[in-house]
N, C-alpha and C positions, 0 to 999 in steps of 0.2 A: 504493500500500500504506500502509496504515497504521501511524504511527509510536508506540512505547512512549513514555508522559507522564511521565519522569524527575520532573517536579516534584511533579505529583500523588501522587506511590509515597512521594516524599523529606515532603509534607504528611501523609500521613495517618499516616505512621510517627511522628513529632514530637508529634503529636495524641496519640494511641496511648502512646506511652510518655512522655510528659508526665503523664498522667493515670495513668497505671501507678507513675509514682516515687513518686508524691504517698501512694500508697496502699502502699504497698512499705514507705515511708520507719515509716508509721504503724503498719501490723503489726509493723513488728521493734521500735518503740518498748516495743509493748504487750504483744508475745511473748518479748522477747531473743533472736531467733533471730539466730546468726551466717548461718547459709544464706539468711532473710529479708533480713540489712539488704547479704548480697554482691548479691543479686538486685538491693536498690533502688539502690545505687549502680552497679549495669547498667545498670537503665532510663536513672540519673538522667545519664549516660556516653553512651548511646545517643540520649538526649533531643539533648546538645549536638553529637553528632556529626550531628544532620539538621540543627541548627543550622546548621552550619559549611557542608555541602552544599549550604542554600541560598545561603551568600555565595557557592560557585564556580558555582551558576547563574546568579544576579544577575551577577555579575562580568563572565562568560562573555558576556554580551550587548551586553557595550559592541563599537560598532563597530570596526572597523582605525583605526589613524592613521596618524602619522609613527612613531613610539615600538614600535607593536605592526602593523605591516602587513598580519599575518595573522590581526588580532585577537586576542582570549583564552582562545578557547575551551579552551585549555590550564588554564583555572581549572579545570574539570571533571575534570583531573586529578591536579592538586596535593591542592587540598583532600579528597579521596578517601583520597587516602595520609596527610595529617595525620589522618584520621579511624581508621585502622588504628593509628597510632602511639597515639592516645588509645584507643581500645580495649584496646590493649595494657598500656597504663601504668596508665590511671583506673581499667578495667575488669577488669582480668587479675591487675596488679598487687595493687591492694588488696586483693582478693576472696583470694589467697594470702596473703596476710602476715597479714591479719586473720586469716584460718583457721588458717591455723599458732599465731596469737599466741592464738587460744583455747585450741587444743586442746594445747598447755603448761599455760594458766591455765584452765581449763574452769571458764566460770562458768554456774548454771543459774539464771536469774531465774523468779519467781514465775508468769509471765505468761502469760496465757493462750494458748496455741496455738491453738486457733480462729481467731484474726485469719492468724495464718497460713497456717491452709489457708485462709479465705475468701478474703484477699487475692490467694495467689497460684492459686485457681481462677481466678478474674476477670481477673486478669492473662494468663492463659493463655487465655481468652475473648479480648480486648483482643487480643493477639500472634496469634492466628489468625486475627481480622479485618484484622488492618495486614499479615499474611503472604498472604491471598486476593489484597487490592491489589497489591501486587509480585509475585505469583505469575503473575496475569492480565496486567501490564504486560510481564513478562517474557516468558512464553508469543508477546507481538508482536516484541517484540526476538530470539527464538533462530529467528525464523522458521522453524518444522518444524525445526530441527535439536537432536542429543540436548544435553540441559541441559548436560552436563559442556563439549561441544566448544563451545557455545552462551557460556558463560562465559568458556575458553580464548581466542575469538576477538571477545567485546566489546569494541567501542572505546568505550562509552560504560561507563563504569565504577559510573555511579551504583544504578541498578536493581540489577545482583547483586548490591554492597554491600548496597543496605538487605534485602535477601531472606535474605541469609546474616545476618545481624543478627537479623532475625525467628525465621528457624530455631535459631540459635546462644539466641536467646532463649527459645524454645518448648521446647527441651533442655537448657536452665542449669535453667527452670521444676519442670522433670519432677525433676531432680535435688533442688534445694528442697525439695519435694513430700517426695520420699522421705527425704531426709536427716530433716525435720522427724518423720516420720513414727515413722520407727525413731527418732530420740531421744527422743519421748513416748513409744512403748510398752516402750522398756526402760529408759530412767528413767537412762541414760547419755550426758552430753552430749556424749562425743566426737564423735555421729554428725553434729549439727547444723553445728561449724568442719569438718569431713570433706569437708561436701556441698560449704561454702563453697572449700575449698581445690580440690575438682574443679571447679566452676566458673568458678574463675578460674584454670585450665589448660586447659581448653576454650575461654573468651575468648580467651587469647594464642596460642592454635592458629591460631582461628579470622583474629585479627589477622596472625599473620606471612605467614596465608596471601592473606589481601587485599592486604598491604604489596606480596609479592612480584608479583602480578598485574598494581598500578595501576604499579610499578617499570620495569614493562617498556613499561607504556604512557607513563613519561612522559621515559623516554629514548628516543624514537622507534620504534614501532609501523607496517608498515606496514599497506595497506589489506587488508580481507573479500579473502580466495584467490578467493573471486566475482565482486568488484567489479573487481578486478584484470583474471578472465579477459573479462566482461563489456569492461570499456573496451578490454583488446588486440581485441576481437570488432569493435566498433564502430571500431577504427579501420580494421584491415586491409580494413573493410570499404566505405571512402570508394574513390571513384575517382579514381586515381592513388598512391594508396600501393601499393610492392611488397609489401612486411613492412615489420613491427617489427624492432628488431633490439637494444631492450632496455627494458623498464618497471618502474620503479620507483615508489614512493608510499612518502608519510610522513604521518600522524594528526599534525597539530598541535594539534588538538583531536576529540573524537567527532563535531562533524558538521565538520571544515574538513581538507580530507585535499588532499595534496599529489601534483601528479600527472606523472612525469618519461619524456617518450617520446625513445626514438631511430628514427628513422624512414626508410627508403629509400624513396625517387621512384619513378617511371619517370623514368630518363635524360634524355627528351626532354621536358621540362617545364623550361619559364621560369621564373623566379624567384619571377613574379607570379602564376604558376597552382598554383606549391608553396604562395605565402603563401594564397590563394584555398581552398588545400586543407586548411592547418593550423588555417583557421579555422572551413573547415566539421566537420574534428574533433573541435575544441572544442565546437562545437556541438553536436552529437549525446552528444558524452559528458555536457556537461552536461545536458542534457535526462532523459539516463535515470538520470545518477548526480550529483544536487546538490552532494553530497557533495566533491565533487572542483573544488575553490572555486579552485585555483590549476592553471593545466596549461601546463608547460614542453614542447616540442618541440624536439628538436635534429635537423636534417640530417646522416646518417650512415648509409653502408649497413653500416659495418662494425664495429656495438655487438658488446659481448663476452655479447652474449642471456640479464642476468641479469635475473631476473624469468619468463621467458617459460615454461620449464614448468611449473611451479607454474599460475600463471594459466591456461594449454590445458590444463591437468590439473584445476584447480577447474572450469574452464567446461563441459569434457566431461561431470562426474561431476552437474554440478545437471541433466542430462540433455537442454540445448538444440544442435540440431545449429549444430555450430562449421566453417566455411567457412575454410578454412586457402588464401590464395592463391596 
């Protein structure tokens, strides 16, 4: 199956609103729009948050060591959440205070508003392009399942970031728009710091709700309820295991997942044909699930079977017949 190009989603969005600040920055020069310059400092917030995404890709690819064993893939989650945290502050923050701090001192410059609907039409062009790319990479990542649960159960954090980013930016857009709108034809500048102040409380929405997501990924995460049921599938299904009898997994990173089995014999098996058997395990699990970069086995017929529904309950419902021995 084919995998979602986290890099290419996190490139073309950088692109995209890189070239969006530039021109953001320019209409509100030329306009005085408070709603124009909260947009540009979005972009210009949004620009260095793909920035930042790609140091936890780079990062992410350095091998294991001594220091880091199971390598870094863990970058791909940190820098996500600092990217939520600047969303919220650069992006959410400003766009508030600036809006408030007009619409106290409502100033209406001279300036032509044209630049600002041109700009922010374009811009809205621009973010529908950089939203198709994450849209379609994403569509691989929620593999057939509904967007909302598809997000809920991402371990790779990057792609919904930049997609709610897009979208968050395609409806800051919309708001602009309008706010600009109504302040030139009624000749009242409230509406312009108004727009500005709802967009940067839709940023910080949009932020605490990334914060919370990547939170959970990066105090331990276990794996896909699929991949779960998938690997109990492939064990029980080697010759000589009786059952499982508990599975557990932990996400040290989106692709480096941790894989912890307890497992019951047949009784009459030697030492050498249990080790014989925990390897051929290993095998088959990695084959079907890379993902599972580390696999623990413990000898034990008598685990306290946590793990185990969840995973015969995921495995059932993707609708492959499950061989329960």
């Amino acid at each position: 199956m084919s995998q979602a190009d986290s890099k290419k989603v996190v490139i073309a969005a950088l692109l995209g609103n890189l070239a969006i600040a530039s021109c953001k920055f320019g209409a509100a020069f030329l306009s005085g729009s408070t709603a124009t310059l909260a947009e540009a400092v979005h972009s210009l917030a949004d620009t260095g948050n793909q920035g930042l995404l790609l140091i936890g890709i780079h990062l992410a690819a350095a091998p294991p060591d001594d220091h880091f064993p199971f390598g870094r893939s863990g970058e791909k989650y940190f820098w996500p959440f600092v990217v939520a945290l600047m969303l919220l502050s650069v992006g959410g923050a400003f766009a508030v205070y600036d809006g408030i701090l007009h619409m106290i001192h409502p100033v209406r410059l001279p300036g032509a508003r044209f630049w600002s609907y041109a700009v922010l039409g374009m811009s809205m062009l621009f973010e529908a392009l950089s939203f198709r790319v994450a849209w379609k990479e994403f569509r691989v990542l929620a593999k057939g399942r509904p967007w909302i649960r598809a997000v809920r159960e991402a371990r790779d954090p990057t792609i919904p970031l930049v997609l709610a980013e897009d979208t968050t930016a395609l409806i800051g857009l919309s708001i602009a728009l309008v706010a600009v709108f109504v302040s030139d034809i009624t000749g009242q500048a409230f509406w312009d710091p108004l727009g500005s102040v709802f967009i940067g409380l839709l940023l910080a929405t949009v932020a605490i709700l990334l914060a919370r997501n990547t939170h959970a990924l990066l105090i331990g995460s276990s794996a896909d309820p699929e991949e779960q049921g998938q690997a109990l599938y492939l064990t029980e299904g080697v010759d000589g295991v009786e059952r499982v009898t508990q599975i557990l997994t932990f996400h040290v990173g989106p692709d480096v997942a941790i894989l912890a089995l307890k497992v019951a014999f047949k009784e009459t098996m030697a030492a050498q044909a249990i080790e014989e058997c925990i390897n051929e395990i290993e095998r088959r699990v990695r084959a079907e699930l890379p993902v599972m970069r580390k696999i623990f086995i413990e000898v034990d017929a008598h685990g306290d079977g946590r793990g185990l529904e969840r995973a015969r309950a995921a495995w059932t419902a993707r609708g492959d017949l499950y061989s329960n021995k």
